[in-house]
Kinemage of the C-alpha trace (Angstrom):
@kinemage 1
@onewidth
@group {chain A} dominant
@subgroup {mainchain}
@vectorlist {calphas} color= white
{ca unk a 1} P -22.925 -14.943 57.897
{ca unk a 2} L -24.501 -11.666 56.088
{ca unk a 3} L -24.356 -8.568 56.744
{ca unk a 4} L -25.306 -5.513 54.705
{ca unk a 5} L -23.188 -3.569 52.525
{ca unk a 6} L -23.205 0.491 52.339
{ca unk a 7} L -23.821 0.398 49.176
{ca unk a 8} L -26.599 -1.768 49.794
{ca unk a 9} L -25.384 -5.574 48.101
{ca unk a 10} L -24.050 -8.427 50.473
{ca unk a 11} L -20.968 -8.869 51.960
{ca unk a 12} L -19.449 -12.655 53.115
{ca unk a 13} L -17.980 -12.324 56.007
{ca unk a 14} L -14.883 -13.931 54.694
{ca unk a 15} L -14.900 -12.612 51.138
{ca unk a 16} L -15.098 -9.518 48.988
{ca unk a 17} L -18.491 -6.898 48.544
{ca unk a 18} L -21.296 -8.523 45.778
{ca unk a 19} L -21.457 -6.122 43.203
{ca unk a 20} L -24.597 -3.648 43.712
{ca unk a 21} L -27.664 -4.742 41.638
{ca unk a 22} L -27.707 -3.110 38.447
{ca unk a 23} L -30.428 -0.276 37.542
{ca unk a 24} L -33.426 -2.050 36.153
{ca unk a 25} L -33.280 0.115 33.076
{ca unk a 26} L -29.652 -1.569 31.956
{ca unk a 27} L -30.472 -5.018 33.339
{ca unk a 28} L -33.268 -5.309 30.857
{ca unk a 29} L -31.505 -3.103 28.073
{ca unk a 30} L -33.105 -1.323 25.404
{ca unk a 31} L -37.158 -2.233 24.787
{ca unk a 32} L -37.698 -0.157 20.606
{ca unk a 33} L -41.148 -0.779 20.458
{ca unk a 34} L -40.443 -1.658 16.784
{ca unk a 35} L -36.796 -2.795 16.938
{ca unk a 36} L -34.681 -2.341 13.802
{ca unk a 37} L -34.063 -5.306 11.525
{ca unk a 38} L -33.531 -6.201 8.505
{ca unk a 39} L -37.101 -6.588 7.549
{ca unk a 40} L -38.202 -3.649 9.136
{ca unk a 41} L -35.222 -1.365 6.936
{ca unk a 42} L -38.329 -0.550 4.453
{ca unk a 43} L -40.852 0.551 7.123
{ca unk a 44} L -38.120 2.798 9.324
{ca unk a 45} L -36.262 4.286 6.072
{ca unk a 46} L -39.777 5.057 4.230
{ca unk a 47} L -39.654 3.328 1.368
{ca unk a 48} L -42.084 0.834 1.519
{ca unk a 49} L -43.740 2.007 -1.887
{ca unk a 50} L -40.301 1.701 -3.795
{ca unk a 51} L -39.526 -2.552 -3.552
{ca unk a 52} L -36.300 -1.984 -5.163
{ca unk a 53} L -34.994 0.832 -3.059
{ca unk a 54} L -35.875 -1.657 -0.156
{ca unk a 55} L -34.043 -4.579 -1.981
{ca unk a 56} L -31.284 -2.147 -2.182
{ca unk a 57} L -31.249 -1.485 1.543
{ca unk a 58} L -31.711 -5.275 2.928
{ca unk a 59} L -28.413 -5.803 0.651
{ca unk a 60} L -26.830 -3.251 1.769
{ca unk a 61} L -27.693 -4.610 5.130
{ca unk a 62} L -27.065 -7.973 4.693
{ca unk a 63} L -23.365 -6.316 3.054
{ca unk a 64} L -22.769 -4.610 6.701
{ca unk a 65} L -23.413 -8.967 8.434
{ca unk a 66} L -21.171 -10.327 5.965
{ca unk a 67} L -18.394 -7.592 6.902
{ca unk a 68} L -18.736 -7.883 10.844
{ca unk a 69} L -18.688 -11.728 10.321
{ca unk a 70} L -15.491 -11.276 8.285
{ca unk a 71} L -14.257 -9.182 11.381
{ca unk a 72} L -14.783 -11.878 14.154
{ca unk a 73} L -13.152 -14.182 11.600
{ca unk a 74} L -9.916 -11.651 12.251
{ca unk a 75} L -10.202 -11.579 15.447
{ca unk a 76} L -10.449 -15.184 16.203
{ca unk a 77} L -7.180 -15.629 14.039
{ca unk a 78} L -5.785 -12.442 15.882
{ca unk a 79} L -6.709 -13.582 19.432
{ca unk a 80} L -3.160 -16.192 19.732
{ca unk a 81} L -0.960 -13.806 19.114
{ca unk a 82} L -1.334 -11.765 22.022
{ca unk a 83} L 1.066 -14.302 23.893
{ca unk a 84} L 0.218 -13.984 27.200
{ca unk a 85} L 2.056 -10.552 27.149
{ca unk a 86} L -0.132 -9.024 30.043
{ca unk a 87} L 1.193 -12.436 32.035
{ca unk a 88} L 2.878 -10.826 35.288
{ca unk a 89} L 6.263 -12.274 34.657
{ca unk a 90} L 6.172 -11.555 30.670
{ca unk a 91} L 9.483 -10.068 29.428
{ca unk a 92} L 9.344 -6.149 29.027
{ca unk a 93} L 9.142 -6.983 24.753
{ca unk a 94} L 7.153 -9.652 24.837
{ca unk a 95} L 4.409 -9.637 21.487
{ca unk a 96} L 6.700 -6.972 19.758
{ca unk a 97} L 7.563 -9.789 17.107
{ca unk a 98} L 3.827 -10.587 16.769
{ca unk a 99} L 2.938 -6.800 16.354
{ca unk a 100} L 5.986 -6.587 13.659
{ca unk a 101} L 4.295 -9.320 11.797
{ca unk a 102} L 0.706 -8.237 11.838
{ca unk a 103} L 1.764 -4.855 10.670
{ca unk a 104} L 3.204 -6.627 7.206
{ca unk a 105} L 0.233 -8.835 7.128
{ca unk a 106} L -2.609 -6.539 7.577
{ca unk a 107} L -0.297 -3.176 5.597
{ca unk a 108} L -0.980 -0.817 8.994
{ca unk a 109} L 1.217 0.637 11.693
{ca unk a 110} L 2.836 -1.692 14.451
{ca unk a 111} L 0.943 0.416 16.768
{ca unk a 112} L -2.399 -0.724 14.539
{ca unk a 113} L -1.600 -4.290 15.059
{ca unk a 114} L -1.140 -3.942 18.703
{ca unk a 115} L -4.428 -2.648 18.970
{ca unk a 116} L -5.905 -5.022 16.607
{ca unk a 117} L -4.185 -8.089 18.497
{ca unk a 118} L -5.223 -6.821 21.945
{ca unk a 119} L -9.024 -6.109 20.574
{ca unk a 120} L -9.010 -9.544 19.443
{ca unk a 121} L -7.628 -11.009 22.496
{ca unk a 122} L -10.787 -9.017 24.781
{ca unk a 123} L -13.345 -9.927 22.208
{ca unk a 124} L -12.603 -13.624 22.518
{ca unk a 125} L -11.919 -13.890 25.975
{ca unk a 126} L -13.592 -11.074 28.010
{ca unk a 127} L -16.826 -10.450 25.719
{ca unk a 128} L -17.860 -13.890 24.210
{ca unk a 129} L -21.344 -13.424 24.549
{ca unk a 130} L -20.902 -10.155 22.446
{ca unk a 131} L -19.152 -11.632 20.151
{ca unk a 132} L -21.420 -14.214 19.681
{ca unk a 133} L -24.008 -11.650 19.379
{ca unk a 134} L -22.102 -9.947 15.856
{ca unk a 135} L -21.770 -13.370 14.711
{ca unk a 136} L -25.228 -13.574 14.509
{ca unk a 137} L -25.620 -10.650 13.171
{ca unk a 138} L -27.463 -9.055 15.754
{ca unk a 139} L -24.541 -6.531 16.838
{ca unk a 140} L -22.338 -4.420 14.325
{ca unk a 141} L -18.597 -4.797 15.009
{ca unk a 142} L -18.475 -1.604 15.116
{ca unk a 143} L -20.318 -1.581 18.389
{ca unk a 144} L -18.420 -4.085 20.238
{ca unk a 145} L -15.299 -1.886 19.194
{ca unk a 146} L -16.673 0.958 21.087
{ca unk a 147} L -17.571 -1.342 24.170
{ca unk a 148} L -13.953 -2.511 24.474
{ca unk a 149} L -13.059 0.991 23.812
{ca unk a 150} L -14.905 2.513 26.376
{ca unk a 151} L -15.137 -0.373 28.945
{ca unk a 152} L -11.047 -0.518 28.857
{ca unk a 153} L -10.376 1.157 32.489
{ca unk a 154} L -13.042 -0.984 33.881
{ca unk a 155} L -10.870 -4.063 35.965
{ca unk a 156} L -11.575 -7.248 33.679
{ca unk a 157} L -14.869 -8.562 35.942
{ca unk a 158} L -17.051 -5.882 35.121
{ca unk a 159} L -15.797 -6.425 31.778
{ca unk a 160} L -17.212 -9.732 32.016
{ca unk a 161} L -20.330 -8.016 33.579
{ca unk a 162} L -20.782 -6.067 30.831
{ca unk a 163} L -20.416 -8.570 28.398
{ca unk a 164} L -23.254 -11.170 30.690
{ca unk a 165} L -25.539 -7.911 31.155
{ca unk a 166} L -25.567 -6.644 27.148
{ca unk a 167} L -25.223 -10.485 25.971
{ca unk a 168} L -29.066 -10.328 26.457
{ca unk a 169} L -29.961 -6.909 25.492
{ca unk a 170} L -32.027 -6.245 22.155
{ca unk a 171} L -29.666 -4.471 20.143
{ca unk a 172} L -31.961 -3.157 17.024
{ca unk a 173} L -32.358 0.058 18.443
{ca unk a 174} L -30.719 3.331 17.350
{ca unk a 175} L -26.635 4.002 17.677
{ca unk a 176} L -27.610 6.641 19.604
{ca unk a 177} L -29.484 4.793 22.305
{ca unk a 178} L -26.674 1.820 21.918
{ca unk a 179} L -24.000 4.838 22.665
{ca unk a 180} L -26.104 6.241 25.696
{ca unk a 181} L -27.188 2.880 27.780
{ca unk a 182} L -23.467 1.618 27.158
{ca unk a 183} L -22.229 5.052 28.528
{ca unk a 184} L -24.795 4.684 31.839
{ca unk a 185} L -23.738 1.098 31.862
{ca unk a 186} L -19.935 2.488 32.267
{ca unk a 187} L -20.564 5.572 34.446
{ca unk a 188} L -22.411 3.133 36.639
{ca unk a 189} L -19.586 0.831 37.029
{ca unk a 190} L -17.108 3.536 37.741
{ca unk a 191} L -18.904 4.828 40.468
{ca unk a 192} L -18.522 1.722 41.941
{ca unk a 193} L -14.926 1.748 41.728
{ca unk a 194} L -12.750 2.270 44.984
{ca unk a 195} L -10.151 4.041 43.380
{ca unk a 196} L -7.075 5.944 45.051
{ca unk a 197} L -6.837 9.782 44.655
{ca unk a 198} L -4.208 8.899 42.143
{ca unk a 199} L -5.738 6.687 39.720
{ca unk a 200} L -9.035 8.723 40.225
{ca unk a 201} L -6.678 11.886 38.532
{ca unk a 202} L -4.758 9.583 36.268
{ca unk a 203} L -8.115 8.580 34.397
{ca unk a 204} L -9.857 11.803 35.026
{ca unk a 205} L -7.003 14.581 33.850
{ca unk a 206} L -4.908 14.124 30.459
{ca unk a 207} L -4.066 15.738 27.218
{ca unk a 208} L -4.707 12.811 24.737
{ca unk a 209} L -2.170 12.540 21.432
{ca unk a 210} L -2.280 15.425 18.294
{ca unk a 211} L -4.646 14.361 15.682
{ca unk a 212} L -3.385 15.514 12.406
{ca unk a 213} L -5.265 16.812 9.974
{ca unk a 214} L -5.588 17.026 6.030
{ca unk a 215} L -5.311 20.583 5.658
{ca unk a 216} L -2.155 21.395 7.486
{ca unk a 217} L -3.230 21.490 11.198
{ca unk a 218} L -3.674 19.184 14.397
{ca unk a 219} L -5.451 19.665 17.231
{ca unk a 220} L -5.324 18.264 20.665
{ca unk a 221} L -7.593 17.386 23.286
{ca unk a 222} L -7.755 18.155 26.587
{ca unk a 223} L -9.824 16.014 29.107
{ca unk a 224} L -10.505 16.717 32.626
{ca unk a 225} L -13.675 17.339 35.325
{ca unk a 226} L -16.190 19.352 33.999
{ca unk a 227} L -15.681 22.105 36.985
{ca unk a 228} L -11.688 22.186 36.250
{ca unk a 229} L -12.358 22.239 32.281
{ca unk a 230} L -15.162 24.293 32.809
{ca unk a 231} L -13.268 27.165 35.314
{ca unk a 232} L -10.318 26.905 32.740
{ca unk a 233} L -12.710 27.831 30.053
{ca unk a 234} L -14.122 31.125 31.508
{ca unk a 235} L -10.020 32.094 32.506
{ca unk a 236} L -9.706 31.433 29.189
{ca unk a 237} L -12.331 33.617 27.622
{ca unk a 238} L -11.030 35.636 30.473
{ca unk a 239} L -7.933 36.635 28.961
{ca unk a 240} L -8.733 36.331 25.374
{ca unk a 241} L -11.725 39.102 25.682
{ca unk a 242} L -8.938 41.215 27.780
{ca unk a 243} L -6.448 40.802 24.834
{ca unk a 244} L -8.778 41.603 22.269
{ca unk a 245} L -10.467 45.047 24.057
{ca unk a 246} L -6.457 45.521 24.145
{ca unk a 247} L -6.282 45.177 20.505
{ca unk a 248} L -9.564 47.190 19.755
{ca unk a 249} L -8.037 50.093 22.083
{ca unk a 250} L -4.436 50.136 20.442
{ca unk a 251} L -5.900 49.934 16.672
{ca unk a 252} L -8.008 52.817 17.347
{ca unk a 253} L -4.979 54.562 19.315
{ca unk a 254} L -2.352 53.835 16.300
{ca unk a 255} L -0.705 52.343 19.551
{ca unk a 256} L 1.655 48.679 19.364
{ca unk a 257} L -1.067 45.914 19.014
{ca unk a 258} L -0.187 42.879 21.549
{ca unk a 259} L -0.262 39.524 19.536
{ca unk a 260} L 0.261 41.333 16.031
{ca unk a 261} L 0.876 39.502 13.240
{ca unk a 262} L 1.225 42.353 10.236
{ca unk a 263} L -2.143 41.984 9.536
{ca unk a 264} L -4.187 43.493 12.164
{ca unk a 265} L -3.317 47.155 11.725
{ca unk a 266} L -4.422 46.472 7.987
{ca unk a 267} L -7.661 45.034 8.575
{ca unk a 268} L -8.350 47.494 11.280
{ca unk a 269} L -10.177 44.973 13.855
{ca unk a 270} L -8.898 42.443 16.325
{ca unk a 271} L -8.421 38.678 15.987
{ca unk a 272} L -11.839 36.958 17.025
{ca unk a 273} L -12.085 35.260 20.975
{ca unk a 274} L -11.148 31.976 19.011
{ca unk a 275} L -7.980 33.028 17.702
{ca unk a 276} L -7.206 34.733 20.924
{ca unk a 277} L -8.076 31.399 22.820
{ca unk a 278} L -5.499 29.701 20.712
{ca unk a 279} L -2.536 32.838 21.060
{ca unk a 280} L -2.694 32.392 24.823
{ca unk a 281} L -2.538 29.090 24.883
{ca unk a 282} L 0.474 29.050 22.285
{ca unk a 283} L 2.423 32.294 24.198
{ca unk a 284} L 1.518 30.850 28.020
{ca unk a 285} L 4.333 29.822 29.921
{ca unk a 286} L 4.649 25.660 31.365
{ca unk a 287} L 5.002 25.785 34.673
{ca unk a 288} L 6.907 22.539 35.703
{ca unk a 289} L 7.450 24.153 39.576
{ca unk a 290} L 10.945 25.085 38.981
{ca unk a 291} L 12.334 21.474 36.855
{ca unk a 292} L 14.674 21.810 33.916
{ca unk a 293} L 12.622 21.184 31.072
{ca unk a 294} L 15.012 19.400 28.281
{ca unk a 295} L 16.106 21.178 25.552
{ca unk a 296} L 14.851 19.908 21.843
{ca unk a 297} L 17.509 17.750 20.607
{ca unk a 298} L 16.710 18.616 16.638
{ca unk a 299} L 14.786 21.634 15.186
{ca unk a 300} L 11.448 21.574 14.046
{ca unk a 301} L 12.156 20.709 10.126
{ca unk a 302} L 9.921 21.921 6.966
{ca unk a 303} L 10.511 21.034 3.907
{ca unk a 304} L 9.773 23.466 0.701
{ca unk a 305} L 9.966 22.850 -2.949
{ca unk a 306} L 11.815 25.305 -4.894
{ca unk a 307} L 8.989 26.271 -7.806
{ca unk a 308} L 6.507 26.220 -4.598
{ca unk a 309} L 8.570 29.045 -3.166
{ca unk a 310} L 8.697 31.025 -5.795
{ca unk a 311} L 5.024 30.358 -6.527
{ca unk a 312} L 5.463 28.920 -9.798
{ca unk a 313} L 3.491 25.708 -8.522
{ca unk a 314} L 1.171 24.527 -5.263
{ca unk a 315} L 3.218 20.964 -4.282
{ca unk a 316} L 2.819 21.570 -0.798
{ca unk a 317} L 5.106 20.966 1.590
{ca unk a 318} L 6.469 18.825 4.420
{ca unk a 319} L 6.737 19.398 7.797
{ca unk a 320} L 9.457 16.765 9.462
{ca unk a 321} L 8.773 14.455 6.268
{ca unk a 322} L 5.512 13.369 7.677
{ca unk a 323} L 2.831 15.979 7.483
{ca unk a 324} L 1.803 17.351 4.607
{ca unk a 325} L 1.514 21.532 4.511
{ca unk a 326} L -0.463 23.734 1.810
{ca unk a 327} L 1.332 25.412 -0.392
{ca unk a 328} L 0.081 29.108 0.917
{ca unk a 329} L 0.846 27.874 4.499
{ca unk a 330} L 4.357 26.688 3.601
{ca unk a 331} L 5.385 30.082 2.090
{ca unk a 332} L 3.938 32.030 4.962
{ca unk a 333} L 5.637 30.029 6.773
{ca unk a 334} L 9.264 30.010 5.090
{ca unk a 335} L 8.805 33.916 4.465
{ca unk a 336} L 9.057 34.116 8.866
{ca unk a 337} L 12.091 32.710 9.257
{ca unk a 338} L 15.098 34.350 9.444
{ca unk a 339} L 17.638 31.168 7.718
{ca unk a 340} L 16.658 28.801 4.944
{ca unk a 341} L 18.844 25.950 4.192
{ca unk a 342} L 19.368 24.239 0.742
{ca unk a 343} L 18.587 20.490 0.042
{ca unk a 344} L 19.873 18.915 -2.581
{ca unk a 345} L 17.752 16.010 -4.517
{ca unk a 346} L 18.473 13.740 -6.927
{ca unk a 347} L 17.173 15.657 -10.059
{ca unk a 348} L 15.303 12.286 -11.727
{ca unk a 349} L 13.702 10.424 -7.828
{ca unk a 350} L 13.665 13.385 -5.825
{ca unk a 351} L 15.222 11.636 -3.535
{ca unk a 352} L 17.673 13.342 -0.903
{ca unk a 353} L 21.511 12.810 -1.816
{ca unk a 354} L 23.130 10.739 0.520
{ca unk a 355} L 26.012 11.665 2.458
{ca unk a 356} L 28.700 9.794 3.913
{ca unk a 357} L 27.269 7.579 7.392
{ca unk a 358} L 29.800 7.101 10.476
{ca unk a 359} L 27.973 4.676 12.138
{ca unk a 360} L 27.354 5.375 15.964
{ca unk a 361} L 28.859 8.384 16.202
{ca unk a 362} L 26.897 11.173 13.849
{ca unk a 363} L 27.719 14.170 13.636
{ca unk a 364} L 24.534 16.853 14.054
{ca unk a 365} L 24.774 17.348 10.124
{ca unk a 366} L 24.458 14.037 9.734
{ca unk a 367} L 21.741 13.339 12.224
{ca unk a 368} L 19.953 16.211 10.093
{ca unk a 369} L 20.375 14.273 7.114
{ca unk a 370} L 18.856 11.444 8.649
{ca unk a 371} L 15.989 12.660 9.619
{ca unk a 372} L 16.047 14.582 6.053
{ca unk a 373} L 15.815 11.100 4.429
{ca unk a 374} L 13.629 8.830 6.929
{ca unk a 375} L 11.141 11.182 8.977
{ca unk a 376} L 10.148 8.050 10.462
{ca unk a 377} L 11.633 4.715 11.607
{ca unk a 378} L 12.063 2.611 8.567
{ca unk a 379} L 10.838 -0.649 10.531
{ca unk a 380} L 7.102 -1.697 8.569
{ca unk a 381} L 4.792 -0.326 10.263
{ca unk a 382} L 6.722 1.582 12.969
{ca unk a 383} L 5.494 5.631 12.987
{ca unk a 384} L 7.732 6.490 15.735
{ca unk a 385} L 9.237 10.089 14.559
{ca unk a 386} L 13.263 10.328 14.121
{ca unk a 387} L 13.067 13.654 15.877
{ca unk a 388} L 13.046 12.448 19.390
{ca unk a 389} L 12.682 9.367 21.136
{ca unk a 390} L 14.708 7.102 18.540
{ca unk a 391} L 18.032 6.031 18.055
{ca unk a 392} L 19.774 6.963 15.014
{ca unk a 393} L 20.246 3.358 13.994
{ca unk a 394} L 16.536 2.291 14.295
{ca unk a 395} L 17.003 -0.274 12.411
{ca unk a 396} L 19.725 -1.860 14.348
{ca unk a 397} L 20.114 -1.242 17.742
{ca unk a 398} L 22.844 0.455 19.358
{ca unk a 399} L 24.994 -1.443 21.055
{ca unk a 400} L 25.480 -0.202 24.421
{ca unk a 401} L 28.095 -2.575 26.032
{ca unk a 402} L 30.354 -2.112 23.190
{ca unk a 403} L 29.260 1.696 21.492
């Protein structure tokens, strides 16, 4: 027996809802009236009265086949070793040995392989139509990346869905239109979802991972509701516009200037609303309602050449052996602190000297002069920092039951 569904699909009386019938628009997928192909690279790039710039552009083309071909060829060899890790009674570590391996193979992070193996393993198995579909060369591997990528929350049968739906879709269009359909295709799905008040925050509210930069910052990103980022926005501007009319007054007034660096007074105007933004954020309490939060267990370390401090070269420096800091920065930031300490390096490798190791039990100079000499754990491929979260014998595990 049938009986209608609020959402308008079918419901079996003795089995789950039928998915609601997708919008027409991402049934059929994208209709270019002139799709783009490898033929048609003269026509849409112009060049139709220059044959050899057109050569040049079908080989580049014909390059960009070749290299998502080689990438399915990965992933098919990649697929195995994801070991049936997401199995319900797989062992807590299960794939770690895998992971280890890839990283040597492939010269990337563990965490790279991981996400390399797991890719692999949803290519072949969730999305084989789509896969099928760069094989051909009809679909850049690039774009079924950012379908796994942003079909990942998804539960595996719309997964599947998606990979039956766009399995039949015309795919020589632009990557914008690609990047918009799939993004209605996955806000449509969501919507769908009959998700708890808890996973409906756990997806929609997080601060994703620092992504470093080249030129001696990171940045963060924060992702949330558009009314909740939106009303945290305007508080924002809020208080930075308050601080800097603050500023403006107590320049003027030869008054103490909140947020004052040295410089302000000498310039004679405030920090811009961007800078401001960023001082509020960095001075603003974390309210944790009332919990202990955990001390640091090391200090923040930066690393200085000698001839950089005393500006007789630019070798910048090095802040907790893994990020690289310009010179300028790295003396601004040396002359505001109140202690230095000396490191000694071998005169010839640069190396750090090495000082005497008690295994298990180091003392806080030593656990200094570990971190001094491997920022990072020395496993291939591992980036996991030495300043919290690890052991100080990485490389062989502590051993609990008999410390």
């Amino acid at each position: 027996m049938l009986q209608d569904d609020a959402r308008g699909g079918d419901v079996h009386a003795d089995g789950p809802p039928a998915r609601e019938p997708s919008p027409r628009r991402l049934a059929r997928g994208p209709r270019p009236r002139t799709p783009i192909s490898r033929d048609a690279v003269g026509p849409r790039a112009l060049t139709e009265e220059d044959p050899e710039l057109t050569e040049e552009l079908q080989a580049l083309w014909d390059l960009g086949v070749e290299e998502s071909r080689a990438a399915v060829v990965q992933m098919r060899a990649l697929a195995p070793l994801w070991a049936d890790r997401d199995a319900p009674n797989a062992e807590p570590h299960t794939g770690d040995a895998e992971d280890a391996e890839v990283a040597i193979s492939l010269r990337c992070t563990i965490a790279g392989a991981y996400g390399r193996i797991r890719d692999a393993h949803e290519a072949v198995t969730i999305f084989p139509a789509l896969l099928a579909r760069v094989e051909e060369g009809d679909l850049p591997i690039d774009w079924l990346r950012r379908v796994l990528r942003r079909t990942r929350e998804l539960p595996v049968e719309d997964r599947r869905y998606v990979d039956e739906l766009m399995g039949t879709w015309e795919f020589g269009v632009t990557p914008e239109t690609f990047r918009r359909l799939l993004s209605e295709l996955v806000c449509w799905l969501r919507s769908l979802l009959d998700l708890s008040p808890l996973e409906q925050a756990e997806q929609r509210r997080r601060v994703e991972s620092p992504q470093i930069g080249e030129d001696g910052t990171a940045s963060i990103s924060i992702v949330g509701p558009i009314p909740e980022i939106t009303a945290f926005m305007q508080r924002l501007d809020a208080a930075a516009e308050t601080l800097q009319r603050a500023q403006r007054r107590a320049i003027a007034e030869g008054e103490p200037i909140p947020f004052d660096d040295g410089t302000l007074a000498a310039d004679g105007r405030p920090f811009s609303k961007g800078r401001l933004r960023y001082e509020t954020l960095r001075h603003g309490s974390l309210d944790v309602d009332g919990l202990e939060i955990p001390a640091e267990r090391f200090r923040m370390l930066m690393t200085v050449p000698a001839m950089t401090l005393m500006g007789s070269c630019e070798a910048p420096g090095m802040i907790d052996g893994r990020h690289p800091v310009p010179a300028e920065m790295a003396r601004e930031l040396a002359a505001g602190q109140e202690d230095w300490y000396r490191v000694l390096t071998d005169p010839v490798t640069g190396a750090f000297l090495p000082l005497p190791p008690e295994r298990y039990t180091p003392t806080p100079a030593m656990l200094e002069h570990l971190r001094l000499r491997s920022p990072e754990c020395a496993v291939p491929g591992c980036t996991r920092s030495t300043r919290h979260g690890a052991e100080a014998d990485h490389i062989e595990e502590f051993d609990h039951e008999h410390p």
